[in-house]
C-alpha positions in Angstrom: 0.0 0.0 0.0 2.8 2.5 0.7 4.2 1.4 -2.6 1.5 2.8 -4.7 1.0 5.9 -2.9 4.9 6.8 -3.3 3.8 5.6 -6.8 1.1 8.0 -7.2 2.8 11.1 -5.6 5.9 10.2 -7.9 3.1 10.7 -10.9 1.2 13.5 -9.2 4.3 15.7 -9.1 5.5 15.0 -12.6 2.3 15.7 -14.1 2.2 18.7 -12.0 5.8 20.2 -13.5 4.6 18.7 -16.8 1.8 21.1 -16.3 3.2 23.9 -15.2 6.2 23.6 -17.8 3.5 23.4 -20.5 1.2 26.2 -19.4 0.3 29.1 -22.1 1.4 31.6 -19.4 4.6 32.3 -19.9 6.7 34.8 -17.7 9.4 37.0 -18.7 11.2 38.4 -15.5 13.6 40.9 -17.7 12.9 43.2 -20.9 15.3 41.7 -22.7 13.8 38.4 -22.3 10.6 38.9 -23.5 12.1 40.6 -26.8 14.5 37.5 -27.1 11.1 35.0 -26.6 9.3 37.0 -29.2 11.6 36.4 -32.2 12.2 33.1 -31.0 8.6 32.1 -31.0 8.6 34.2 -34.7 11.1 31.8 -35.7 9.0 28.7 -34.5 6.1 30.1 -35.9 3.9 29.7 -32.9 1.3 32.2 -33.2 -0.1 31.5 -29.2 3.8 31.6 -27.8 4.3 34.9 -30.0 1.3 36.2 -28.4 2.1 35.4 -24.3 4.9 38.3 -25.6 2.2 41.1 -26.5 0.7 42.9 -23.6 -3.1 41.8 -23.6 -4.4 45.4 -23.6 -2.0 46.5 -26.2 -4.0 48.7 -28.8 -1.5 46.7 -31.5 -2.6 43.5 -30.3 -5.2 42.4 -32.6 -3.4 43.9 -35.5 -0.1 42.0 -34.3 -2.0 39.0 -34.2 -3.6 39.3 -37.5 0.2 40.3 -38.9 1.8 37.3 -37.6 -0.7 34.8 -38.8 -0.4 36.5 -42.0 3.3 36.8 -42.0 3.6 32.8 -41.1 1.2 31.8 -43.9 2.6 33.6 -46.5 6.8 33.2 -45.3 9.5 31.1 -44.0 11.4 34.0 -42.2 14.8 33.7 -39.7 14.6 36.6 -36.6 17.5 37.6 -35.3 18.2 40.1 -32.7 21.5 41.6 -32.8 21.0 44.6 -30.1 19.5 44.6 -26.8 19.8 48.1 -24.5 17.8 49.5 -22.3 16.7 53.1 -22.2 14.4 53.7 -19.6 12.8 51.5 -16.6 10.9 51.6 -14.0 8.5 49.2 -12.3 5.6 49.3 -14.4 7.3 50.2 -17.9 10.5 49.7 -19.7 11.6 51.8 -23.6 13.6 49.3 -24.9 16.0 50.2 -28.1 16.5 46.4 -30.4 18.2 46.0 -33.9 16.8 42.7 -35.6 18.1 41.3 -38.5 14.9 39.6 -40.4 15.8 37.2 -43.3 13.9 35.7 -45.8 14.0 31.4 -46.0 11.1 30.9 -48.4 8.3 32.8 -50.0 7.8 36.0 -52.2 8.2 39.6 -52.0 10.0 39.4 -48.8 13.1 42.0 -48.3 15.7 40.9 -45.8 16.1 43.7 -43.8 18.0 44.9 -40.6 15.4 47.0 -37.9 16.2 49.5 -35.1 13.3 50.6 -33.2 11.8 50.5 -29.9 10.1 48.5 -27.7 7.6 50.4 -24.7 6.9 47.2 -22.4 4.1 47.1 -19.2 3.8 44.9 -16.7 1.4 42.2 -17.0 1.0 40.9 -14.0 5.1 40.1 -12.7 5.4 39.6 -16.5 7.1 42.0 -19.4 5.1 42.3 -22.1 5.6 44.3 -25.4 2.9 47.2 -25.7 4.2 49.2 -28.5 6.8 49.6 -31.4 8.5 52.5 -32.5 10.1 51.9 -36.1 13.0 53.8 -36.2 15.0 52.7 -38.9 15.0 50.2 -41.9 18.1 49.1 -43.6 17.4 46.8 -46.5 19.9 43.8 -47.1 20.1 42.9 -50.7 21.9 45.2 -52.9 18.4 45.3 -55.2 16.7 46.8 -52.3 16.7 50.4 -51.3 19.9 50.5 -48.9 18.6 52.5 -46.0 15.3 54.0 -45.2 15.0 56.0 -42.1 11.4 55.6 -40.8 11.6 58.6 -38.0 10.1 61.3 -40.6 7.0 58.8 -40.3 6.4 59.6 -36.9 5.9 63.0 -37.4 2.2 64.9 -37.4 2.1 65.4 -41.2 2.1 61.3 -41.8 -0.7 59.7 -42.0 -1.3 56.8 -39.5 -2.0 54.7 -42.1 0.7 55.4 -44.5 3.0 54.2 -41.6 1.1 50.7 -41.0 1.0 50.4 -44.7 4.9 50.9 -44.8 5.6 48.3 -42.1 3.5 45.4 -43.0 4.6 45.8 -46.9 8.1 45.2 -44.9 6.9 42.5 -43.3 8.2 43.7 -39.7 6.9 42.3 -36.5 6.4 44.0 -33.4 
């Protein structure tokens, strides 16, 4: 009898860390961490991982999760980040400055491209999240691409909104 309940704790507590390793909710303790999750789940394609990375009341996050399905169907893409550094943090918010390399592996249309921008992260809970991007610059890989486009002029009043968002999914970036 005290064989099988050592048994059945011994299962118990392996299904429980099976559990727990295997829950949805992931947590990311540091900025950088969650920016380093969110092109590795790109790279694995896993639309519900990428999305544990996106701040739940994001304005972006409907459109980041419409992007990323898209982006998934259409290409076969490698995310790299090259730059991690911290501008600003405090408890509740981090601005987060990233360069990522984005290559092309399959499909059409796609221009590799190296990205600076950055990242304003919340709190979720004890969790980073990402809550907003802020495209700063684009500099396109291939020597048949435009070289370098600095996207900062798009931030200013005189752009449209919409222009922008047009500009950045036609590049295919994430955020």
């Amino acid at each position: 009898m005290k064989r099988i309940n050592l048994i059945l704790i011994i299962v118990s507590i392996i299904f429980s860390l099976i559990t727990i390793s295997c829950s949805s909710e992931k947590e990311y303790d540091t900025p950088e961490s969650v920016i380093k999750a969110n092109a590795a789940y790109m790279n694995e394609e896993d639309l519900e991982a990428v999305m544990t990375t996106v701040h739940p009341k994001s304005p972006s996050y409907p459109a980041t999760e419409s992007m990323a399905k898209q982006i998934f169907e259409r290409f076969d893409l490698n995310y790299k980040i090259e730059n991690i550094k911290v501008l600003e943090q405090n408890n509740k918010e981090a601005k987060v400055e990233f360069t990522q390399v984005t290559t092309k592996i399959k499909g059409k249309d796609f221009k590799n491209n190296k990205a600076t921008g950055i990242h304003t992260l919340r709190k979720d809970g004890k969790s980073w999240k990402v809550y907003s991007t802020e495209m700063t610059n684009v500099e396109f890989l291939n020597k048949d691409d435009f070289h370098k486009w600095d996207l900062k002029y798009l931030d200013n009043e005189s752009c449209d909104g919409g222009v922008k968002e047009f500009i950045l999914k036609r590049l295919m970036i994430h955020h």
